[in-house]
C-alpha positions in Angstrom: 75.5 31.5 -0.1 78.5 30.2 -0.8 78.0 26.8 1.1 75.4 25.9 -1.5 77.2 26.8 -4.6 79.6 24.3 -3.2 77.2 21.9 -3.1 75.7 22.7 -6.0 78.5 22.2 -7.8 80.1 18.6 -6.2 76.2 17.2 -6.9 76.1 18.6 -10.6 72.9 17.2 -12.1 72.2 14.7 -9.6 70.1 14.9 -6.1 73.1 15.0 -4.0 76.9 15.1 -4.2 78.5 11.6 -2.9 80.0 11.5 0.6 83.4 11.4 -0.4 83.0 14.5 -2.4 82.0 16.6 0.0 85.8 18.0 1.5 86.0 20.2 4.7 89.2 21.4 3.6 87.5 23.2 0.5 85.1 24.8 2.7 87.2 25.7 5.3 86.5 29.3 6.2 82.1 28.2 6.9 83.0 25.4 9.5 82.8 27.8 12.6 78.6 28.4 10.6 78.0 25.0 9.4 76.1 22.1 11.9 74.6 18.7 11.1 71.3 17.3 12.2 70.0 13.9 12.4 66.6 12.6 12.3 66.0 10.1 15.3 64.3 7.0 15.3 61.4 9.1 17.9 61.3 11.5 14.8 63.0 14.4 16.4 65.6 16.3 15.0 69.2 16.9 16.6 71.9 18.5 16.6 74.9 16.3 15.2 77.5 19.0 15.8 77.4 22.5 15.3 80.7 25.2 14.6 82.2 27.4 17.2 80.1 30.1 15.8 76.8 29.0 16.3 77.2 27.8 19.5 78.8 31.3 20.7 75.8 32.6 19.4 73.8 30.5 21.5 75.7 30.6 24.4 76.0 26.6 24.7 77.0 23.5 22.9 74.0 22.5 20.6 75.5 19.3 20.2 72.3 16.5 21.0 69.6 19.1 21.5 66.6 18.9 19.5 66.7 21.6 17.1 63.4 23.0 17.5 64.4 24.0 20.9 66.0 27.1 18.7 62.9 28.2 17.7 59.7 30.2 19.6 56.1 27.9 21.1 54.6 27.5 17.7 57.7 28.1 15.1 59.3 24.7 16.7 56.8 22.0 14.9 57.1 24.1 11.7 60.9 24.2 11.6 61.1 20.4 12.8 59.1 19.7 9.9 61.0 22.0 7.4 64.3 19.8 8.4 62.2 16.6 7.8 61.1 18.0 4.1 64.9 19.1 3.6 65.5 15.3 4.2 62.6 13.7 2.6 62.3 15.6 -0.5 66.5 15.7 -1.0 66.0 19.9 -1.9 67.6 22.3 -0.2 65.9 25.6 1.0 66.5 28.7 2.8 65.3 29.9 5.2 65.3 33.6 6.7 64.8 33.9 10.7 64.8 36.7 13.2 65.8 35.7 17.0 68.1 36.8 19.3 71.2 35.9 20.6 71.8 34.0 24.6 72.4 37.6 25.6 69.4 39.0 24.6 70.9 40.7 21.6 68.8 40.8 18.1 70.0 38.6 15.5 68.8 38.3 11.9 69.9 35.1 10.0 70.0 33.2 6.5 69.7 29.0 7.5 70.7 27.0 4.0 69.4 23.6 4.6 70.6 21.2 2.5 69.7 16.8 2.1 73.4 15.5 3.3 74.8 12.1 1.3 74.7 10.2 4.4 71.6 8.3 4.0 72.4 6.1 6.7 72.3 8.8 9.5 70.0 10.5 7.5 71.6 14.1 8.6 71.2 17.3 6.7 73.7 20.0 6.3 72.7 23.3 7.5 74.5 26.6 7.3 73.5 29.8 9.1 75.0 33.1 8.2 73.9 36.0 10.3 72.4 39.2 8.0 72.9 41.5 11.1 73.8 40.5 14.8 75.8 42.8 17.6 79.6 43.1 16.3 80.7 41.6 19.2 80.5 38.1 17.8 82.1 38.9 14.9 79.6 38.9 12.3 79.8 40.7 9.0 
């Protein structure tokens, strides 16, 4: 993916890249795929913003919902606790996942998670990239 050879790069041999390395502008084109989450004091996960194209996918903003509420009954703990890993652990993984979309229409994704250098807020990067979804929402 090409979001983590970014980061991959910008963090060389160390953890994770700086904050002020990391540059929208040279990752322009994944914007409308990336979205940040943020570990809350209650331990839940958020949604710190999400691109255009997620949230057409899901048919709403995902701006301040947990994201868990993504995922099917016993999937949500699991992928809350993937996030926290992502976080604790400062190593990225990928993730594949088969859903649908707020239409009803089958959707087959790749989620890169990756630690964020914003230790403060203690967000993770995320980027999903759809493997197959309905052409309609402009997926390739």
């Amino acid at each position: 993916m090409e979001l983590f050879q970014y980061w991959n790069e910008v963090r060389g041999d160390r953890d994770l890249p700086r904050r002020d390395e990391i540059q929208p502008a040279d990752i322009r084109s994944l914007l409308p795929n990336i979205f940040i989450l943020q570990a809350e004091a209650d331990g839940g996960i958020h949604f710190r913003l999400a691109g255009t194209h997620i949230c057409g996918l899901f048919g709403d903003e995902l701006r301040h919902r947990q994201f868990s509420a993504l995922w099917l009954g016993g999937q949500q703990e699991e992928a809350a606790g993937i996030a926290v890993e992502v976080v604790k652990r400062c190593t990225p993984m990928l993730l594949t996942a088969s859903g649908a979309t707020a239409t009803g229409d089958r959707l087959d994704v790749e989620v890169l998670l990756t630690p964020s250098p914003l230790p403060t807020v203690r967000a993770t990067a995320y980027s999903a990239r759809c493997r197959r979804c309905p052409v309609r929402y402009g997926c390739t």
